[in-house]
mmCIF file of the N, C-alpha and C atoms, coordinates in Angstrom:
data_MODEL
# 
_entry.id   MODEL 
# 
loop_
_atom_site.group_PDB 
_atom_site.id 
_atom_site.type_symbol 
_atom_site.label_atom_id 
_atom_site.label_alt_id 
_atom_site.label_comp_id 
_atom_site.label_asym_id 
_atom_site.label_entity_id 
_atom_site.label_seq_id 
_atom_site.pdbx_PDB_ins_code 
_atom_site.Cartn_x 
_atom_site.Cartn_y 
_atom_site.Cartn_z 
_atom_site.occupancy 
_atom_site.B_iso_or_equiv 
_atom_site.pdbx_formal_charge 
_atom_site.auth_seq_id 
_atom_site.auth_comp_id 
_atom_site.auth_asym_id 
_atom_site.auth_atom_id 
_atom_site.pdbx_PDB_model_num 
ATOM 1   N N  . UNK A 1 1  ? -0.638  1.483   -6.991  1.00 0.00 ? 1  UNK A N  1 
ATOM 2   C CA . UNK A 1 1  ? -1.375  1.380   -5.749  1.00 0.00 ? 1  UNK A CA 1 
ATOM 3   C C  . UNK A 1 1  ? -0.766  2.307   -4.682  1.00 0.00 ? 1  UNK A C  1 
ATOM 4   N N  . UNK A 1 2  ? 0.641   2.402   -4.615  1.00 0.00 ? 2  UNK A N  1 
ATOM 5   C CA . UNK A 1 2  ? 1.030   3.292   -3.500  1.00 0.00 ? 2  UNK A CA 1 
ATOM 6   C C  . UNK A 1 2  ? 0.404   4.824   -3.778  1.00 0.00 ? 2  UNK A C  1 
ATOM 7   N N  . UNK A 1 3  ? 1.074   4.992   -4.876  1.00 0.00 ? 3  UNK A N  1 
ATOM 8   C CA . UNK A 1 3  ? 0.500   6.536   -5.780  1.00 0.00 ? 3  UNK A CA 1 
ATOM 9   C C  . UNK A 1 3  ? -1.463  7.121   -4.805  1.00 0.00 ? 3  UNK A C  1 
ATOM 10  N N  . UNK A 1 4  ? -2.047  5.994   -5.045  1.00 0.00 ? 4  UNK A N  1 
ATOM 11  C CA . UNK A 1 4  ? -3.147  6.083   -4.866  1.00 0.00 ? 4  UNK A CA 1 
ATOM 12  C C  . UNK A 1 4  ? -3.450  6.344   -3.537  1.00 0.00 ? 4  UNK A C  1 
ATOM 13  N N  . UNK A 1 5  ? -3.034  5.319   -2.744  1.00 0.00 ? 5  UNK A N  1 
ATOM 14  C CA . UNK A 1 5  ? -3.165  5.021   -1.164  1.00 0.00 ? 5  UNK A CA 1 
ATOM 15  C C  . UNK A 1 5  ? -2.147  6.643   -0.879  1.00 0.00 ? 5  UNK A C  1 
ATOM 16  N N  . UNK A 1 6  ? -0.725  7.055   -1.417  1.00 0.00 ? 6  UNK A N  1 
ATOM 17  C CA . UNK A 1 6  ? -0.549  8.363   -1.122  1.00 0.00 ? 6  UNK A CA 1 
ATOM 18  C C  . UNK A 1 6  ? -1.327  9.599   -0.927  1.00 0.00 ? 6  UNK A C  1 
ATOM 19  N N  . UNK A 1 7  ? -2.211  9.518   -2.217  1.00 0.00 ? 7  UNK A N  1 
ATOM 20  C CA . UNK A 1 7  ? -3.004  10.818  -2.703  1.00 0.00 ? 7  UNK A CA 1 
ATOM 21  C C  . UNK A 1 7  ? -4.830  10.757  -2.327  1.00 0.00 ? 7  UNK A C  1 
ATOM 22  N N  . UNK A 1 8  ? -4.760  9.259   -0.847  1.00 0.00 ? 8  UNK A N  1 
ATOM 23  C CA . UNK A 1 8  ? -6.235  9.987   -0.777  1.00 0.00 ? 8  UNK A CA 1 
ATOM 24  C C  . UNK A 1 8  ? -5.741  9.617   0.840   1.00 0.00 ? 8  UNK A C  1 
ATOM 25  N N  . UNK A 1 9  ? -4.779  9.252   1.268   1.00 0.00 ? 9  UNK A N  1 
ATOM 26  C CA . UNK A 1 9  ? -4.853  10.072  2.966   1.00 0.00 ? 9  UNK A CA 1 
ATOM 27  C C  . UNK A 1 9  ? -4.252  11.037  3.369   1.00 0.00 ? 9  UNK A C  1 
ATOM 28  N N  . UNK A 1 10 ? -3.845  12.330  2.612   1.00 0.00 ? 10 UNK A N  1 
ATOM 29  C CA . UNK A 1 10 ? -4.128  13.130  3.501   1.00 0.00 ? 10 UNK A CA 1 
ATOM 30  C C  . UNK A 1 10 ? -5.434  14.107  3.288   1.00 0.00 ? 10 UNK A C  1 
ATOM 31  N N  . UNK A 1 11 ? -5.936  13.875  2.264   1.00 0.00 ? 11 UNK A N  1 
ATOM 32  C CA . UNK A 1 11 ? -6.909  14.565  1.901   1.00 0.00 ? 11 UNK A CA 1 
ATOM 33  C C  . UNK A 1 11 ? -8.473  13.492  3.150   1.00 0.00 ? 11 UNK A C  1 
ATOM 34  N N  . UNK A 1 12 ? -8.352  12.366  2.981   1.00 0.00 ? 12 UNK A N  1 
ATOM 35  C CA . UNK A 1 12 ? -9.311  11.900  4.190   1.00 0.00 ? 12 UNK A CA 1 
ATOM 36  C C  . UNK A 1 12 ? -8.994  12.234  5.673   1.00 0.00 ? 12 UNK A C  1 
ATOM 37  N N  . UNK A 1 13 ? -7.587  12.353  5.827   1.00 0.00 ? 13 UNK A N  1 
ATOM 38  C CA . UNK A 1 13 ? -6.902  13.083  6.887   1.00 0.00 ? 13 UNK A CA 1 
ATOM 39  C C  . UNK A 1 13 ? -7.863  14.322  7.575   1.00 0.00 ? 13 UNK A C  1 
ATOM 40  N N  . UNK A 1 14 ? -7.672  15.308  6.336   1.00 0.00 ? 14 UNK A N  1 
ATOM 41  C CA . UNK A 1 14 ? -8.033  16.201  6.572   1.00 0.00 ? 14 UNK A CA 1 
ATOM 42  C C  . UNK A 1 14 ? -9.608  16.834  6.574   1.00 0.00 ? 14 UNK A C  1 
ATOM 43  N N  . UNK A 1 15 ? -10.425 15.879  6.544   1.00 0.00 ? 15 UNK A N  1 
ATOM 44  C CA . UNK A 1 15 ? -11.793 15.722  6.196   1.00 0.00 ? 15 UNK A CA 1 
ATOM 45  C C  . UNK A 1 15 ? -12.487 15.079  7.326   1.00 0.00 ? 15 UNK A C  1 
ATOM 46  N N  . UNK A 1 16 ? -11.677 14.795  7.864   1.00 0.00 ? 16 UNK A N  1 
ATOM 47  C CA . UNK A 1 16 ? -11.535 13.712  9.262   1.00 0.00 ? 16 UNK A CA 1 
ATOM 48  C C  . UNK A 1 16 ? -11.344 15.046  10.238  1.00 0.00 ? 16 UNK A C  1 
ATOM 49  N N  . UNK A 1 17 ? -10.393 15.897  9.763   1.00 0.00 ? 17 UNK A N  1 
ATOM 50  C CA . UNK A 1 17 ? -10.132 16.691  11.214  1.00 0.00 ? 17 UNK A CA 1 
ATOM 51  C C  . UNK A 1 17 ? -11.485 18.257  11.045  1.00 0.00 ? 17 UNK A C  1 
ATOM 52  N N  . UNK A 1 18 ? -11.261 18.184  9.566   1.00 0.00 ? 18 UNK A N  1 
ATOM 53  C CA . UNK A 1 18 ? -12.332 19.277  9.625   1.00 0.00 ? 18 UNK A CA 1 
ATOM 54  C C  . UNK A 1 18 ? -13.961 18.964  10.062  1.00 0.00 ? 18 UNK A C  1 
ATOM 55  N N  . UNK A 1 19 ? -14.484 18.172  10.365  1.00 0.00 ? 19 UNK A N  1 
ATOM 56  C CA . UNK A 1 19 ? -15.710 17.134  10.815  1.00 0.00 ? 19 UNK A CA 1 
ATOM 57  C C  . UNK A 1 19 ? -15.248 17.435  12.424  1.00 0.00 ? 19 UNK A C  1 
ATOM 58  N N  . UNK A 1 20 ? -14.147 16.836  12.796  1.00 0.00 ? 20 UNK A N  1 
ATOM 59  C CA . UNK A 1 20 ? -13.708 16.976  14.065  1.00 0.00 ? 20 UNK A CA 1 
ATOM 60  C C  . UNK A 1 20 ? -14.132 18.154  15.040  1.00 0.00 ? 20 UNK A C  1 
ATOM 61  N N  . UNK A 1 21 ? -13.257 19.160  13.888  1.00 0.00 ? 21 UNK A N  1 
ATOM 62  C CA . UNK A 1 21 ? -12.839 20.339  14.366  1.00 0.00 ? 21 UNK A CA 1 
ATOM 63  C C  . UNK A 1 21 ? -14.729 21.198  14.892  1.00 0.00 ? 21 UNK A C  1 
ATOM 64  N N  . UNK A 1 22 ? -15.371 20.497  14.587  1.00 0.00 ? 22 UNK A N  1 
ATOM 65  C CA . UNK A 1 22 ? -16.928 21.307  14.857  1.00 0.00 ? 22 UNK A CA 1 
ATOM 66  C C  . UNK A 1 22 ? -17.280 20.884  16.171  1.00 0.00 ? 22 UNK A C  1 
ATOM 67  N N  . UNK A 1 23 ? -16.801 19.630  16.866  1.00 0.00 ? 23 UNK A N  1 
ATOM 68  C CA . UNK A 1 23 ? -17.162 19.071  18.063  1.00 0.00 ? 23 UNK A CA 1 
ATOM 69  C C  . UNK A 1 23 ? -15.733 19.404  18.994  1.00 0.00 ? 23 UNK A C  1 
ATOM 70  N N  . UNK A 1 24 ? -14.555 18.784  18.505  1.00 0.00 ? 24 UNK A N  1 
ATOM 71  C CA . UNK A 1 24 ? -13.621 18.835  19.645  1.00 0.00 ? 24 UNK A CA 1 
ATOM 72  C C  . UNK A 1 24 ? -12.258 19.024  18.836  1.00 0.00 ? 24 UNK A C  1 
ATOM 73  N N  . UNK A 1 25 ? -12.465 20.862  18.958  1.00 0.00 ? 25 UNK A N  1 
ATOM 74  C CA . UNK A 1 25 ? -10.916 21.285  18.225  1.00 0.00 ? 25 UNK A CA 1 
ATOM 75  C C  . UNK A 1 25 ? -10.047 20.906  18.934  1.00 0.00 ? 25 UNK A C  1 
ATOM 76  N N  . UNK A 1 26 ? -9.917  20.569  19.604  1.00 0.00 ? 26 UNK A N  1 
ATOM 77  C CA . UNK A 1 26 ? -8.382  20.197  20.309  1.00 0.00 ? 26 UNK A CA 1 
ATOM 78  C C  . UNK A 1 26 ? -7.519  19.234  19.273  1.00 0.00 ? 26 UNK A C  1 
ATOM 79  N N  . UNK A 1 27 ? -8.917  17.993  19.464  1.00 0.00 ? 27 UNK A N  1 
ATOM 80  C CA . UNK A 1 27 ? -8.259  16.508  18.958  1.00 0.00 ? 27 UNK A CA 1 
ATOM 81  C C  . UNK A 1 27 ? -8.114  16.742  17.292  1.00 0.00 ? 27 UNK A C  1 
ATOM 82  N N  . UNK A 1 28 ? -9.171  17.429  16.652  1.00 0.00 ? 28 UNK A N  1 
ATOM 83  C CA . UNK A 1 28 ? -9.027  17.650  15.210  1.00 0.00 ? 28 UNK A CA 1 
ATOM 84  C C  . UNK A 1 28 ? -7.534  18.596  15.365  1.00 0.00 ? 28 UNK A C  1 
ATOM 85  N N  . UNK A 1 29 ? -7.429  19.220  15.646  1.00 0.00 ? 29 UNK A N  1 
ATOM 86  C CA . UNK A 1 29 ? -5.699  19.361  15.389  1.00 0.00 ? 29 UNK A CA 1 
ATOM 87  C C  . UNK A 1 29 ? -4.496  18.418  15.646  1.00 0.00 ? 29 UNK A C  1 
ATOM 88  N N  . UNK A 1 30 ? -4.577  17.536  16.388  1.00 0.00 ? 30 UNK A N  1 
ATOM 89  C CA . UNK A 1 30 ? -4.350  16.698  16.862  1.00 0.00 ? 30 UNK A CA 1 
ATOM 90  C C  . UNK A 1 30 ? -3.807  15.315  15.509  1.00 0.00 ? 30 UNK A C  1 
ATOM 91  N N  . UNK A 1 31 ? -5.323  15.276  14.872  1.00 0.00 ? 31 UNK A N  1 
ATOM 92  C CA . UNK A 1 31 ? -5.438  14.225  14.118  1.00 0.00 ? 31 UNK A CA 1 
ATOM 93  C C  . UNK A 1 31 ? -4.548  14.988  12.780  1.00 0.00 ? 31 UNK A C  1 
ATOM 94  N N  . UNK A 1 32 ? -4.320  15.816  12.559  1.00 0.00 ? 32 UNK A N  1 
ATOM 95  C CA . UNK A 1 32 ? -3.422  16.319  11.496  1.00 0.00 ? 32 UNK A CA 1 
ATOM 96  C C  . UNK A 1 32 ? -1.869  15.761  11.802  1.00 0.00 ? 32 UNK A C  1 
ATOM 97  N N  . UNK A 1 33 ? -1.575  15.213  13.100  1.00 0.00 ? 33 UNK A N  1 
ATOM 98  C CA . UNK A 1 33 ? -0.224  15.128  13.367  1.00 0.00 ? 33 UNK A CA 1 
ATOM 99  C C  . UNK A 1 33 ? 0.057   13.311  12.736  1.00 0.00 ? 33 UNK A C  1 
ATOM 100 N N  . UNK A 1 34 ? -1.345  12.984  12.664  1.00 0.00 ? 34 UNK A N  1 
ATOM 101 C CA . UNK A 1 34 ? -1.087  11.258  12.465  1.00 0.00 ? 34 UNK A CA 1 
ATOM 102 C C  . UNK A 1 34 ? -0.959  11.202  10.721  1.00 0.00 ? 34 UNK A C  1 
ATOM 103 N N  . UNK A 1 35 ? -0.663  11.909  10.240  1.00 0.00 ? 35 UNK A N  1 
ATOM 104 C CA . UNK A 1 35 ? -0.758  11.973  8.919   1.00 0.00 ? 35 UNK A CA 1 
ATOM 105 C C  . UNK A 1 35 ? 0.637   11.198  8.641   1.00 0.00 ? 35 UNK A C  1 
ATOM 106 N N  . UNK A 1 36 ? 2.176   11.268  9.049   1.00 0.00 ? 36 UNK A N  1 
ATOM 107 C CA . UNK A 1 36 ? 2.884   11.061  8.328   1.00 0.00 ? 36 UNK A CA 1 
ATOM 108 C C  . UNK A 1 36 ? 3.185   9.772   9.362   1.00 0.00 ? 36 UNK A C  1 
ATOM 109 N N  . UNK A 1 37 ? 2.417   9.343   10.616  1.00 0.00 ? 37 UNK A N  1 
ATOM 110 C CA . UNK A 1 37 ? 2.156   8.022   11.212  1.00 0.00 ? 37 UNK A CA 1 
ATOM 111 C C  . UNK A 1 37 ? 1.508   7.030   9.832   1.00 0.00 ? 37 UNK A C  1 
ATOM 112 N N  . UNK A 1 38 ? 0.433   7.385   9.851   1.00 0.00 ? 38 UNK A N  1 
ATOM 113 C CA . UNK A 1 38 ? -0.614  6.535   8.847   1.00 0.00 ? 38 UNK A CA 1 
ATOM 114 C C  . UNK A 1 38 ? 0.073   6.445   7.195   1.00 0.00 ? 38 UNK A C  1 
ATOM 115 N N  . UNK A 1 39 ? 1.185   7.552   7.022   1.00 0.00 ? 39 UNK A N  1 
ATOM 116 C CA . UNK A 1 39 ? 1.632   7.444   5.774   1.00 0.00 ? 39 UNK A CA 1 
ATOM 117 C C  . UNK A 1 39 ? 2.489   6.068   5.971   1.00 0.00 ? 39 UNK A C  1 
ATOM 118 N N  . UNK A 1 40 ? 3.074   6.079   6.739   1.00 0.00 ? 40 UNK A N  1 
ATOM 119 C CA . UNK A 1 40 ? 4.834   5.377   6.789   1.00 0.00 ? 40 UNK A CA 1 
ATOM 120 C C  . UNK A 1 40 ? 4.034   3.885   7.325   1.00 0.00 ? 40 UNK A C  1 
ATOM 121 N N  . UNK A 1 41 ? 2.939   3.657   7.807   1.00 0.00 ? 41 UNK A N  1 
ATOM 122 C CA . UNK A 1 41 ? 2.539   2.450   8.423   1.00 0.00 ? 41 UNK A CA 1 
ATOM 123 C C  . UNK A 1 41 ? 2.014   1.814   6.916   1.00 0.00 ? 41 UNK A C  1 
ATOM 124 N N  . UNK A 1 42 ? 0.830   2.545   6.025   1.00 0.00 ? 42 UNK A N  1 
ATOM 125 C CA . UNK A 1 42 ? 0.244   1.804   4.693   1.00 0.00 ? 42 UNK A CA 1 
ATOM 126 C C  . UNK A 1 42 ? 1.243   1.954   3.668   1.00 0.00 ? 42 UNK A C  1 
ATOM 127 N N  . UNK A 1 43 ? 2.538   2.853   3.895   1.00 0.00 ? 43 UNK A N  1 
ATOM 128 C CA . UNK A 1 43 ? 3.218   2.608   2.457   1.00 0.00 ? 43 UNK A CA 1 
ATOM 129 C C  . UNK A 1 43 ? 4.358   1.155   3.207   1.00 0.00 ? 43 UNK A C  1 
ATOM 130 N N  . UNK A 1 44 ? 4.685   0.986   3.951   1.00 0.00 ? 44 UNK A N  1 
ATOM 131 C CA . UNK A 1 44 ? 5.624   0.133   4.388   1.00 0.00 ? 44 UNK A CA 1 
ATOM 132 C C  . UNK A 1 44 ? 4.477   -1.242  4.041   1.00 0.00 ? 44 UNK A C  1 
ATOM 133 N N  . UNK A 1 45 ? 3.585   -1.108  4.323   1.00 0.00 ? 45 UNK A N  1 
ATOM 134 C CA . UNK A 1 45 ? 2.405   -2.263  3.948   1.00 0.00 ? 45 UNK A CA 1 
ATOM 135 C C  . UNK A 1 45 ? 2.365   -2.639  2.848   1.00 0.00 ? 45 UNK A C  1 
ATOM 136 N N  . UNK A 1 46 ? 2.232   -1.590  1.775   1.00 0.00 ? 46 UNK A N  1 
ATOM 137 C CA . UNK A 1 46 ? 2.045   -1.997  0.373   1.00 0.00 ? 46 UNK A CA 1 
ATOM 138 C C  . UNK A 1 46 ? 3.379   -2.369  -0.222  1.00 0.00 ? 46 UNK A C  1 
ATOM 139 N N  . UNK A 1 47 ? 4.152   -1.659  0.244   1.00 0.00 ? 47 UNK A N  1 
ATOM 140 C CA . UNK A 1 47 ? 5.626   -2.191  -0.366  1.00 0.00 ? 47 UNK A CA 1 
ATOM 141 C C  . UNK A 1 47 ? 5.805   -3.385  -0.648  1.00 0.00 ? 47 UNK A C  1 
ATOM 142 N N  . UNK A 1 48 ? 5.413   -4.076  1.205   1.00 0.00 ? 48 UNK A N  1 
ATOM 143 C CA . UNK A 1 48 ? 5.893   -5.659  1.393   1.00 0.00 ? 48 UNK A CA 1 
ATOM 144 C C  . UNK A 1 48 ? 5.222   -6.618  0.663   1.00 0.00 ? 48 UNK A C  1 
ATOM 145 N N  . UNK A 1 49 ? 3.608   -5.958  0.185   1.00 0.00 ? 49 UNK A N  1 
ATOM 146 C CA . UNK A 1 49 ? 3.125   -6.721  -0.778  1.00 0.00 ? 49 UNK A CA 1 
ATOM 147 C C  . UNK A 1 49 ? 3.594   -6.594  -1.808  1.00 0.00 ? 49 UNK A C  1 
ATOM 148 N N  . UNK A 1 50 ? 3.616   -5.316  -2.128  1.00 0.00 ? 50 UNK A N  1 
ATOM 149 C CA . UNK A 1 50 ? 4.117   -5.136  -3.879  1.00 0.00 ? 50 UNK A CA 1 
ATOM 150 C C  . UNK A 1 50 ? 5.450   -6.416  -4.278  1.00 0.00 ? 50 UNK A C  1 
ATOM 151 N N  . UNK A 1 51 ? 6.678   -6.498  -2.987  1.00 0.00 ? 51 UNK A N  1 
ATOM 152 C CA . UNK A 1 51 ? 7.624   -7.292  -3.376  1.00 0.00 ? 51 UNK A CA 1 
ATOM 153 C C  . UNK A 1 51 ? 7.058   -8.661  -3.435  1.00 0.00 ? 51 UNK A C  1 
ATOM 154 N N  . UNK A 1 52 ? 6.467   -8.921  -2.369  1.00 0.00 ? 52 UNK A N  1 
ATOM 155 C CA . UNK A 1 52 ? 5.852   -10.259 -2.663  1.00 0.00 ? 52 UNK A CA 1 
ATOM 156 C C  . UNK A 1 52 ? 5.137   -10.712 -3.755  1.00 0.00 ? 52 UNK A C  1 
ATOM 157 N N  . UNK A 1 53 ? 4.570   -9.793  -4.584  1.00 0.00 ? 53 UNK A N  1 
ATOM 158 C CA . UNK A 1 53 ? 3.765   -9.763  -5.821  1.00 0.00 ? 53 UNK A CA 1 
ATOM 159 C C  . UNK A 1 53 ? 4.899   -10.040 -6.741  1.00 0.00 ? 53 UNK A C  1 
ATOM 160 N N  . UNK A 1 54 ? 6.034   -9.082  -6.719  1.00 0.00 ? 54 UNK A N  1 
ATOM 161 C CA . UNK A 1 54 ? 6.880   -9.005  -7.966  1.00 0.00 ? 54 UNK A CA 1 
ATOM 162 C C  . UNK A 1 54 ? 7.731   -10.444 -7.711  1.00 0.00 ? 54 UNK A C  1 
ATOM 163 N N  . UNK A 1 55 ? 7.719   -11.061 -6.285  1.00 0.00 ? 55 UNK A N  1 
ATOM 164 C CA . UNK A 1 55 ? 8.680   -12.840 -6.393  1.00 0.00 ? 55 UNK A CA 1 
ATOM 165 C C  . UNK A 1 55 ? 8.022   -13.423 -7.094  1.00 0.00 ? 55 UNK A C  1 
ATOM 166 N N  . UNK A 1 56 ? 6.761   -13.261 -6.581  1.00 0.00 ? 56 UNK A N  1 
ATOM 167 C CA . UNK A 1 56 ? 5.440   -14.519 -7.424  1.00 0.00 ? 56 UNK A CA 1 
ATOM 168 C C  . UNK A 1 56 ? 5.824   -14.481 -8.756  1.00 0.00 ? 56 UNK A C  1 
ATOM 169 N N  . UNK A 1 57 ? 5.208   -13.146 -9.352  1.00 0.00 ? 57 UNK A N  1 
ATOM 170 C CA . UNK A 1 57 ? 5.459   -12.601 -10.591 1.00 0.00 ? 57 UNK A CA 1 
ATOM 171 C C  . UNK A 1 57 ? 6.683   -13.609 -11.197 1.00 0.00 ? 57 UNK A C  1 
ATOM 172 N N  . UNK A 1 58 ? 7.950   -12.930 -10.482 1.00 0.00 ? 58 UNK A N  1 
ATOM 173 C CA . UNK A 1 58 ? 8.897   -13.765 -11.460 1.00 0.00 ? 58 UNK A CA 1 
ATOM 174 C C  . UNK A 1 58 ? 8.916   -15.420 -11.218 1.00 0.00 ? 58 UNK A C  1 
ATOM 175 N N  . UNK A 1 59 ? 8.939   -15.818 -10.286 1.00 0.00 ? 59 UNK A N  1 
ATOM 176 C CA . UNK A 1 59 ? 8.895   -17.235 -10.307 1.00 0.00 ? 59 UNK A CA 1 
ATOM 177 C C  . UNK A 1 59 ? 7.887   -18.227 -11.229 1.00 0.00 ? 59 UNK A C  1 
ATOM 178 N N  . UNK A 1 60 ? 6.947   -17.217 -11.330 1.00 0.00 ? 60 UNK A N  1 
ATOM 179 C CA . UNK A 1 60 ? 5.798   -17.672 -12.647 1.00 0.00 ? 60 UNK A CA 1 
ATOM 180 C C  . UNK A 1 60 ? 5.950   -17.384 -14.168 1.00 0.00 ? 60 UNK A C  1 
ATOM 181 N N  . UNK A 1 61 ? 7.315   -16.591 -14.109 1.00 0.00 ? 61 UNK A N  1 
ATOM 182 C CA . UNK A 1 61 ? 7.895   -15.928 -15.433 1.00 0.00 ? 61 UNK A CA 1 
ATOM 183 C C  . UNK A 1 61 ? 8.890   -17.361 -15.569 1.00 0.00 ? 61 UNK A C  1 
ATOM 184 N N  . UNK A 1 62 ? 9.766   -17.597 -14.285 1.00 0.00 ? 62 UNK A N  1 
ATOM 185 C CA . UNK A 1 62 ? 10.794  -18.696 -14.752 1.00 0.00 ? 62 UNK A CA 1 
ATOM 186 C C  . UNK A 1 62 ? 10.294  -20.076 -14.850 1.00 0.00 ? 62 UNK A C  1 
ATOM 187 N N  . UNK A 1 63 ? 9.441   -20.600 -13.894 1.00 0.00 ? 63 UNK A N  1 
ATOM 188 C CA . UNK A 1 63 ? 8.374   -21.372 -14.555 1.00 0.00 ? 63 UNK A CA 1 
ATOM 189 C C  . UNK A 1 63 ? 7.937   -21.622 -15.909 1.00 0.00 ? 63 UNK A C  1 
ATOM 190 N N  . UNK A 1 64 ? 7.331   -20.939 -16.281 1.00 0.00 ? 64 UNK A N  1 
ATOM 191 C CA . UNK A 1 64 ? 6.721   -20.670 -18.075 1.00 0.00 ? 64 UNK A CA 1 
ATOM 192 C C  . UNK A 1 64 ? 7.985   -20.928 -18.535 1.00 0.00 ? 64 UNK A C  1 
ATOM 193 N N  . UNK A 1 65 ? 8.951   -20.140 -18.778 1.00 0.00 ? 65 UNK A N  1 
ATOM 194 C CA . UNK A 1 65 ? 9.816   -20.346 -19.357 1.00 0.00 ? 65 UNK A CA 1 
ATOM 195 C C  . UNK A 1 65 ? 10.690  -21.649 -19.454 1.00 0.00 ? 65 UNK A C  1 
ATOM 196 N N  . UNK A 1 66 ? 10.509  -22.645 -18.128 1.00 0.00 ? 66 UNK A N  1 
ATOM 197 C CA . UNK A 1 66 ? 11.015  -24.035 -18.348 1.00 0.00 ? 66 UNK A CA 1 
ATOM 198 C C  . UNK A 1 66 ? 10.068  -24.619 -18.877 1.00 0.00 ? 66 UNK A C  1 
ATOM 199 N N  . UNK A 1 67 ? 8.692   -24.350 -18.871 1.00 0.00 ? 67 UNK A N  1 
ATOM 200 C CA . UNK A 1 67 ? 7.495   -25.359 -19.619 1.00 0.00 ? 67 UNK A CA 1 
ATOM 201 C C  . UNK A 1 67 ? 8.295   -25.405 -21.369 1.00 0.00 ? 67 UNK A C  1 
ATOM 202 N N  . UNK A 1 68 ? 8.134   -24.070 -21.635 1.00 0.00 ? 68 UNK A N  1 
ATOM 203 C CA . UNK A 1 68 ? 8.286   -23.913 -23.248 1.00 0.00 ? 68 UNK A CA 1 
ATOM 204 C C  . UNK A 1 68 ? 9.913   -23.977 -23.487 1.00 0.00 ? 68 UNK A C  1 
ATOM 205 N N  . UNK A 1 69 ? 10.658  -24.335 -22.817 1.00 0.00 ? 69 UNK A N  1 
ATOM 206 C CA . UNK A 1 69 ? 11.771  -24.853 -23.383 1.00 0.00 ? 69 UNK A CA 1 
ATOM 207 C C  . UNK A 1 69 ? 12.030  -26.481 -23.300 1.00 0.00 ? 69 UNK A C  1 
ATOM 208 N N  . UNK A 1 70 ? 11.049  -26.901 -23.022 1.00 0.00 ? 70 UNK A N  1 
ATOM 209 C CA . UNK A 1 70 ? 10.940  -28.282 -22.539 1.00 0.00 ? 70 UNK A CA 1 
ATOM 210 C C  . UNK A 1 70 ? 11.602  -28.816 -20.913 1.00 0.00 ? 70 UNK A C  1 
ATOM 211 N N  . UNK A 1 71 ? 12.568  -28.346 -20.404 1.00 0.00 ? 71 UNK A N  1 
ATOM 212 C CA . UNK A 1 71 ? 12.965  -28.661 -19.339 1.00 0.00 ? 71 UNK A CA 1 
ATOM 213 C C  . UNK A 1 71 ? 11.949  -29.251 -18.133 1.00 0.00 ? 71 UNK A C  1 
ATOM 214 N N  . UNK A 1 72 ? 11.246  -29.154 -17.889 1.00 0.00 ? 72 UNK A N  1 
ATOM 215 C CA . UNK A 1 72 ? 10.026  -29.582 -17.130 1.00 0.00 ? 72 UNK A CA 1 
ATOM 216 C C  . UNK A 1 72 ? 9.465   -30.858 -17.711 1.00 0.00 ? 72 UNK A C  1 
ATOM 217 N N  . UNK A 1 73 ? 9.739   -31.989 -16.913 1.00 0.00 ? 73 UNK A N  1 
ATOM 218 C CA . UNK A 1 73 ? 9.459   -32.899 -17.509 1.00 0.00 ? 73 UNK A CA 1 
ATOM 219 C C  . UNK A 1 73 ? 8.108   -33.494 -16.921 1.00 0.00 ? 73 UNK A C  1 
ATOM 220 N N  . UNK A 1 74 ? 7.611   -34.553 -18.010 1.00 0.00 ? 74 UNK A N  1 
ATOM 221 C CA . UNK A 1 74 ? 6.000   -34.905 -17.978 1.00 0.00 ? 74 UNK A CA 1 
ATOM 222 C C  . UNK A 1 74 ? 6.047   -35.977 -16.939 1.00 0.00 ? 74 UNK A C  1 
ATOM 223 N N  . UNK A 1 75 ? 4.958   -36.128 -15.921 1.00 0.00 ? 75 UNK A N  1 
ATOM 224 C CA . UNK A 1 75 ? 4.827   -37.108 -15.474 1.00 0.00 ? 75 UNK A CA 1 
ATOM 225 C C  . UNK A 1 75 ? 3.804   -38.441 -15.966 1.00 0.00 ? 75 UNK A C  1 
# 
């Protein structure tokens, strides 16, 4: 997911400023500078999920693993 979210903003970035750039070159140059803003804001985003994914992940790994060793007892 990061890979992904990497490899389509700056290319929307820049699709964004070239659209721009026909009405108000100033700001379409402008909007090229928010590129490594918008990088560092959605990869710091996905990170915090990704870790939160990988606790779940394991806590549902050590889980299972007390079901099938029996340790988890029946109510």
């Amino acid at each position: 997911m990061l890979g992904v979210y990497r490899s389509l903003v700056i290319p929307l970035v820049f699709v964004i400023s070239f659209i721009l750039f026909f009405f108000v070159p100033i700001i379409a140059y402008c909007t090229l500078l928010l590129i490594p803003i918008i990088l560092h804001w959605g990869m710091s985003r996905l990170e915090k999920k990704a870790e939160r994914d990988e606790v779940a992940a394991s806590k549902i790994v050590v889980d299972n693993k007390k079901v099938h060793s029996g340790e988890v007892k029946k109510n």
